[in-house]
C-alpha positions in Angstrom: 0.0 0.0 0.0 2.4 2.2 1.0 4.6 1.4 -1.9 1.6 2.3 -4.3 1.4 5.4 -2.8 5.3 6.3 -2.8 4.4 6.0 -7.1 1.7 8.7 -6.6 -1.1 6.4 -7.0 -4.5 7.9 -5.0 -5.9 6.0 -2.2 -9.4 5.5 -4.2 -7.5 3.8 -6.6 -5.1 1.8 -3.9 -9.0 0.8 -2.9 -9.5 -0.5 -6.7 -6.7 -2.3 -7.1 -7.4 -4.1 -3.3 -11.1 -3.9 -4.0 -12.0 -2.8 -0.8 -13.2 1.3 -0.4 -11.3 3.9 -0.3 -12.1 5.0 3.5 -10.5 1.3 3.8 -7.5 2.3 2.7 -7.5 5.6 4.8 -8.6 3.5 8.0 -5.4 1.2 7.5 -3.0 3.8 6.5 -4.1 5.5 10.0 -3.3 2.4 11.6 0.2 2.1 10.3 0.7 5.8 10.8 0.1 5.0 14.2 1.8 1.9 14.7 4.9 3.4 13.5 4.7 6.4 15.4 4.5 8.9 12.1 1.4 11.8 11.7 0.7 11.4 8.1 0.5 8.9 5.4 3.3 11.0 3.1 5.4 10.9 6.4 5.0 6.8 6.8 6.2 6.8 3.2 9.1 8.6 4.0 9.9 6.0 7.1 9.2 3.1 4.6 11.7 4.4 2.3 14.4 5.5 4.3 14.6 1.8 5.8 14.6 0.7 1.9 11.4 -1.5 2.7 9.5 0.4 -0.6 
């Protein structure tokens, strides 16, 4: 997910491609922003990329 978003894909069509909703897609990205202690979804990109996991 995070990955598809580092490629500038939207989260509606993240939802598509997973075919679940879009509010899905903003419900887990809150709970990864939270898990990894980050306030936005651009920011957990950021984290994923810096520790060369995307």
């Amino acid at each position: 997910m995070l990955a598809e978003l580092a490629k500038g894909v939207t989260v509606d069509r993240v939802g598509r491609r997973l075919d679940v909703s879009g509010r899905t897609v903003r419900r887990r990205l809150r709970c990864i922003c939270d898990r990894i202690g980050v306030a936005t979804a651009i920011e957990a990109v950021a984290w994923a990329a810096r520790r060369r996991l995307i």
